[in-house]
N, C-alpha and C positions, 0 to 999 in steps of 0.2 A: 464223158469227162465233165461235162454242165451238171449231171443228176446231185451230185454233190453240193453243187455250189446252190441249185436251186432248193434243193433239202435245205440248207444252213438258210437259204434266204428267206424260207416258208417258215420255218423256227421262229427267224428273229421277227418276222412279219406279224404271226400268229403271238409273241410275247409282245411285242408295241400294243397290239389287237386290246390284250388282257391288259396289260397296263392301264390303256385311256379307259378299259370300261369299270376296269377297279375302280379309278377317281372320279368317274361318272356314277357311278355307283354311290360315292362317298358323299357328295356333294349334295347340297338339300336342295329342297325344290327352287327354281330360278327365282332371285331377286326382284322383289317389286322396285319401283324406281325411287331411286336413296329419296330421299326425306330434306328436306333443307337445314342444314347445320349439320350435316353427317360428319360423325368422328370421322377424321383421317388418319391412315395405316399412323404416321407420323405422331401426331396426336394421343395416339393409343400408346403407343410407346413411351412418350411423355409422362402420359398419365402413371405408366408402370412404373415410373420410381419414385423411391420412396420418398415420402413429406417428411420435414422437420418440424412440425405444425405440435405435434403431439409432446413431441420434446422442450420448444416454448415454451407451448401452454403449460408445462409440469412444474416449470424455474421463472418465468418473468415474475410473479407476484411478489418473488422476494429480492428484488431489481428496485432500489431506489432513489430520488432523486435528492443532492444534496445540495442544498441552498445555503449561500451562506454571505453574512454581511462582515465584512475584514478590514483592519486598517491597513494603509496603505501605508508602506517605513522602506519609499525608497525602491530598487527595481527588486524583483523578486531573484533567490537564489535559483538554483537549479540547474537544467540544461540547457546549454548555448546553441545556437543554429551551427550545424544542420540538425542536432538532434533539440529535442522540445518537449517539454513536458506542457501541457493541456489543461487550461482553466475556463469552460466557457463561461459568457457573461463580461460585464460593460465594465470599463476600466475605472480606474480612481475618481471621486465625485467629493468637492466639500460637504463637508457635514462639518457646520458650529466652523471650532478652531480644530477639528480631524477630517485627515484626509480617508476616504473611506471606499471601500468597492463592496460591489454585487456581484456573487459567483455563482454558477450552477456546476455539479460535478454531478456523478452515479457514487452511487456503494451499492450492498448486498446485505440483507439481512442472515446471518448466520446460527444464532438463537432467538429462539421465540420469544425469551425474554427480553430483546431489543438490543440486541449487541450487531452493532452495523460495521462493518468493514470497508475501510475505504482508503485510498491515496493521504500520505501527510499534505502536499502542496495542494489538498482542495482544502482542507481548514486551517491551516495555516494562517496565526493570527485572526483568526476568526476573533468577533466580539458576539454574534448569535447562529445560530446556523437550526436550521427545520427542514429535518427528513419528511418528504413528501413519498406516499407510496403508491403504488399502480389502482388501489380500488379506491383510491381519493382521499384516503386519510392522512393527516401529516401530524406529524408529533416534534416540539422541542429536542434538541439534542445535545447532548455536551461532550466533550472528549475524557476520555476513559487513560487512553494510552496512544504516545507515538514515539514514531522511529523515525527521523529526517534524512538517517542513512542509508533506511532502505526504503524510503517513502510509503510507508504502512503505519495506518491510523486507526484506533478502534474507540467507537461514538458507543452511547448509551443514549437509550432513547428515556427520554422525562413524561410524566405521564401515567395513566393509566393504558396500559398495552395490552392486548387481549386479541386473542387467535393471528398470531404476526406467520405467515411465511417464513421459511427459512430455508437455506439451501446447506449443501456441506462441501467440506474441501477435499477434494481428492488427492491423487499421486500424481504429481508433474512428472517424476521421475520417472515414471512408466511411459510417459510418452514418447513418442519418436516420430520421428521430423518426416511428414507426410501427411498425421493425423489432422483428422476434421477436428475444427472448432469454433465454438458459435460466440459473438460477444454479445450482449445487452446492454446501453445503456441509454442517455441523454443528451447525444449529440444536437449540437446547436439547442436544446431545449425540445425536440423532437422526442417526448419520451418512447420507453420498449421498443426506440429501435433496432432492429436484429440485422446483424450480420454474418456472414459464412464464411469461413477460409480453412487455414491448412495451419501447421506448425513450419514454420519455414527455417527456423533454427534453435538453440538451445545454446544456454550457459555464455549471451551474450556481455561483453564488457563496454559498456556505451561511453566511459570514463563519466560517468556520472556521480560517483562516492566511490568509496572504496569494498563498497561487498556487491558490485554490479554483477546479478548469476541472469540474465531477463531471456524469458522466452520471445522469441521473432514469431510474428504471427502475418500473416495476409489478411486477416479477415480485418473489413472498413473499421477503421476506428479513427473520432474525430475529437476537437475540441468539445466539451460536453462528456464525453465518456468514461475521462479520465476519473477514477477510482472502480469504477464497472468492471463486472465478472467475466471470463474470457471460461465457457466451460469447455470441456470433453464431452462424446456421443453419449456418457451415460446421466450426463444433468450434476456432473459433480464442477465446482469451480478447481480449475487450476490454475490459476492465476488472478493477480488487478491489473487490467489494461492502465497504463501510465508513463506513454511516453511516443511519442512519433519522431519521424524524421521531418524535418521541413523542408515543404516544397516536393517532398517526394509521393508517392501512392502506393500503397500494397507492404509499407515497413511500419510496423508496430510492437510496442514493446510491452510488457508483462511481467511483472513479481510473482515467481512461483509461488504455486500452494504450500511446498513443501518447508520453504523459507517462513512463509508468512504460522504454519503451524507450530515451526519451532520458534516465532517469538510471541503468538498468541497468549499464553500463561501469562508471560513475565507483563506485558502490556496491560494485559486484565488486572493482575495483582501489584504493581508496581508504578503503573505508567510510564516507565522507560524502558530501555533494554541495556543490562549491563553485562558488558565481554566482557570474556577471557582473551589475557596478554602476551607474550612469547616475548618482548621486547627487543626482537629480530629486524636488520634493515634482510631485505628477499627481495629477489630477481626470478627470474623462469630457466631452468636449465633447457639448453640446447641441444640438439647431436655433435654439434661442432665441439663446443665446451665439456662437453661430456667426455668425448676423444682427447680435451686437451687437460683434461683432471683425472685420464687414467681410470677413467669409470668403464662400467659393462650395461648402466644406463641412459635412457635419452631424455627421460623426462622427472620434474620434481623441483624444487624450488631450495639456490643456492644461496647460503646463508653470506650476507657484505659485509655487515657490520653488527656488532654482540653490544646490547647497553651494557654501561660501567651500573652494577648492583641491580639489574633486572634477571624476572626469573631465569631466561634463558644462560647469561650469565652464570647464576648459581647453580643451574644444571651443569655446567660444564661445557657446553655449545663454542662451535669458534666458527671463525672466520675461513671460507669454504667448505665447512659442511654442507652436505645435500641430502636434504632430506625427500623424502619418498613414500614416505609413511606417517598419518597420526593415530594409535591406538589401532593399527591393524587396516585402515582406512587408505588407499592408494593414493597421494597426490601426484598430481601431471601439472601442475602449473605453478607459480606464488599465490596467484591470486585464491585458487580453490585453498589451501594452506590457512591462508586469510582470513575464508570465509567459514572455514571449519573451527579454527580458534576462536572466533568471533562467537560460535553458538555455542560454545560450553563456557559454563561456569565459573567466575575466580575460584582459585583454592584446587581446583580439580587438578585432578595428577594424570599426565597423559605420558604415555610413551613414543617417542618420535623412532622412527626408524631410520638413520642416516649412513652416509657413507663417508669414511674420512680418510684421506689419502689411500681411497680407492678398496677401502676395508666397510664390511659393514659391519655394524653394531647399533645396539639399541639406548637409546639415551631418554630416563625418568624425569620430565621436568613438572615443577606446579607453577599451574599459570598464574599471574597478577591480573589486576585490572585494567583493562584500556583506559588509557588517561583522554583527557575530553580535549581532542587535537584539533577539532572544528570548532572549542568554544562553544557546543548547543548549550550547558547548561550558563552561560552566562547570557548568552541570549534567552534561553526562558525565564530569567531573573526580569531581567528588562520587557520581556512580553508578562510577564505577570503585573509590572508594575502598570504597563501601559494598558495594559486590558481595562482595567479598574479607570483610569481617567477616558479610556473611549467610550466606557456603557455609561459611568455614571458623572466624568467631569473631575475624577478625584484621583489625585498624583501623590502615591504612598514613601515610605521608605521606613526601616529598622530605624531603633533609637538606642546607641551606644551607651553605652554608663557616664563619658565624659561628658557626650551633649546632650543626655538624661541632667547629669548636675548643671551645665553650664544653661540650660535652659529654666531649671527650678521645678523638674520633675525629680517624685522622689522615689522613684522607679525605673528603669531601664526596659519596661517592656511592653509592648504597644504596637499599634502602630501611625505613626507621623503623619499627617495631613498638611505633606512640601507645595501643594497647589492645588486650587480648584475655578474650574471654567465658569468663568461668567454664565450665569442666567442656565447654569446646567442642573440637574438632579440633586447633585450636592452641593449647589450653591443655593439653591431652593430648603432645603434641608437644614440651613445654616451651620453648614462645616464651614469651618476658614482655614487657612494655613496656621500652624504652630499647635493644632486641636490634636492630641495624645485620643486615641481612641480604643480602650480596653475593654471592653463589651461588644459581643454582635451576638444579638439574640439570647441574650444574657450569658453565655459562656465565653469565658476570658478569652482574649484578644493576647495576645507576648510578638506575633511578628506585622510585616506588613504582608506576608505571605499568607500568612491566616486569615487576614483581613480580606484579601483578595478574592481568597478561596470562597468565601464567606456570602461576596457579591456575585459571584460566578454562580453559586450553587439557589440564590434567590430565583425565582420566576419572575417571566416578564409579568409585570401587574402587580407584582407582591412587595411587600416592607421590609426592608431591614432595619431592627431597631439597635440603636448602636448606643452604646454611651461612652462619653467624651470627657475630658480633662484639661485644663489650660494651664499657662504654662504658670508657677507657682499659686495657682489656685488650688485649695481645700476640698471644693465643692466640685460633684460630678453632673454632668447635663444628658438628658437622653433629645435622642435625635431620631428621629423618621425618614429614613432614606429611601424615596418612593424609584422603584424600580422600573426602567421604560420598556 
């Protein structure tokens, strides 16, 4: 009865046997005694994953820092606590009779030919601003184009530019909430500092403006970074980091790529961005409302109120329509609706898909133009004017026909010299108030907008020479307007 059992135990004896001599066998000659600083198991593992070192080094060069000197008109727009948008650098300082600040922000270089991308709220009002870049060179910069509604800004660098870094924009839209992402910028003035995170959400609405789409991110981002690249693992930017939460850690917010490439064109070539209008009040459909409108949908955005003579109007659009569709495009909310109208064109013909007492059908409207419900262009009227009296002391305005005659000019076009600063540039210049000024650089002068333009487009160092007109005077004066 044993024979069996000690057979099976001599087997399993004889396999242990072969086992330990197999990994005796395996095992190279006995260890001399470790070495001081010997890797540990621990250690080695560490070392095994992978570095983001090579993915830096590929995109910081074209990470740079925006400096900028702005006048100060008052508290700044934008977000309220808890959420925050980010200006690092020292608050308001007299200068003269302006009040004035020092900013540091990030952008990105996107073409080699110097087209910088960056946050509106870091130049904003700006009177100079000098992109600084990682291998020490800094170049003048001047604004190209911006958007205050979705805070995206595009700088052109002044200069002679030669072999600039640049990085490109990728697909946001591909991302999905999990994925790594690295930010770069100039926090606290700390340049190419990098940090790591995740996507922690999408198509965020912070109530920030009305086309809020912002990716959530975890990775550090601080005062200083704001207009700074936010990429994906492949070195493409998907985003401008611009915006935190206050007082919290780990919530950070981003203007997709995807946004920023459909207003790129228009900002380059136009320097604004001009929507497409629907002239709809929209709300968010619900499952609830959905159930009480006799729908078979839950989601889409319910039309409140139709303007009296806007396009939607003349489509034939009413009051509880739901729409669900633009041009084949699904909407789930008002807001994405919104923000789809917003990036196509006046004049363009789009098809809505809606539902109307519980019927669907399709509805052809052409869009109008977004009218300016924030007022920016009447505040960049007034930041035009003010720009010109911060750099150079001099307070412009247009000169009507009436107070063209009533002043004893015999022309209506020019621009007006309403004030100049004491002991400023253009008081140095001898400009005074009531001086008609129809020349800059010998090419006619008709606004004070051209005027403006005119000073802006000067280098610091450089002359503008202007010529001048008093008020029923014959005779023309030239002027030397030294630029600071």
């Amino acid at each position: 009865m044993n024979q069996p059992n000690l057979l099976v135990r001599g087997r399993v004896l004889a396999a242990v046997v072969a086992v330990f001599s197999a990994v005796a066998l395996a095992q190279p000659a006995p260890a001399q005694p470790a070495p001081a600083g010997n890797v540990q198991p621990e250690t080695r593992a560490a070392q095994a994953l992978p570095s983001l070192a090579p993915l830096v080094e590929s995109v910081k060069a074209a990470v740079v820092n925006v400096d900028v000197t702005a006048r100060v008109s008052g508290p700044r727009g934008g977000l309220e606590n808890p959420m925050e948008r980010f200006f690092g650098g020292g608050g308001g300082r007299p200068n003269g009779r302006e009040n004035m600040r020092q900013g540091a922000g990030s952008g990105f270089i996107v073409d080699p030919k110097g087209i910088v991308l960056t946050n509106n709220h870091v130049v904003e009002d700006a009177v100079s601003i000098t992109v600084r870049l990682n291998d020490g060179r800094s170049f003048p910069a001047e604004i190209v184009g911006r958007d205050p509604l979705t805070d995206v800004s595009v700088l052109k660098l002044k200069g002679k530019v030669d072999k600039l870094p640049a990085v490109g924009l990728g697909d946001s839209d591909a991302l999905r909430v999990g994925d790594w992402l690295l930010a770069i910028g100039n926090p606290f003035g700390l340049a190419s500092s990098v940090s790591l995170g995740i996507l922690s959400a999408k198509e965020r609405d912070i109530q920030s403006g009305p086309y809020d789409d912002f990716l959530q991110t975890d990775a550090a981002i601080n005062p200083g970074n704001s207009g700074g690249p936010l990429f994906n693992m492949k070195g493409e930017v998907i985003g401008i980091n611009t915006a935190i939460v206050g007082g919290g850690t780990g919530i950070g917010f981003a203007v997709p790529s995807n946004l920023i490439k459909a207003l790129l064109p228009m900002l380059e070539k136009e320097g604004a961005v001009t929507r497409g209008y629907l002239g709809i009040g929209i709300q968010d459909l619900t499952a609830e409302l959905g159930k009480a409108l006799n729908l078979s949908v839950t989601e889409g955005a319910i039309v409140n109120e139709v303007s009296s003579g806007g396009p939607s109007a003349k489509a034939g659009l009413k009051s509880d329509d739901v729409i669900v569709a633009i041009d084949g495009q699904k909407i789930v909310s008002a807001s994405m609706l919104t923000r789809k109208v917003a990036l196509k064109r006046p004049g363009t013909t789009s098809t809505l898909s809606i539902y109307r007492n519980g019927k669907q059908q399709d509805v052809k409207v052409t869009l109008g133009t977004r009218p300016d419900l924030e007022g920016i262009g009447k505040r960049e009227t007034r930041e035009t004017e003010e720009s010109s009296k911060a750099r150079v002391g001099l307070s412009l305005s247009d000169l009507d026909p009436g107070a063209a005659r009533q002043a004893g000019f015999s022309k209506a076009e020019g621009a007006l010299i309403t004030d100049v600063v004491p002991g400023s540039p253009a008081d140095r210049a001898q400009l005074a108030p009531g001086m008609l000024v129809v020349e800059a650089n010998r090419k006619p002068v008709k606004s004070a907008e051209e005027l403006a333009a005119a000073i802006r487009a000067t280098p610091s160092g450089g002359t503008l020479l202007l010529r001048v007109t008093a008020p029923g005077a014959n005779n023309r004066f030239l002027r030397a307007l030294q630029m600071p």
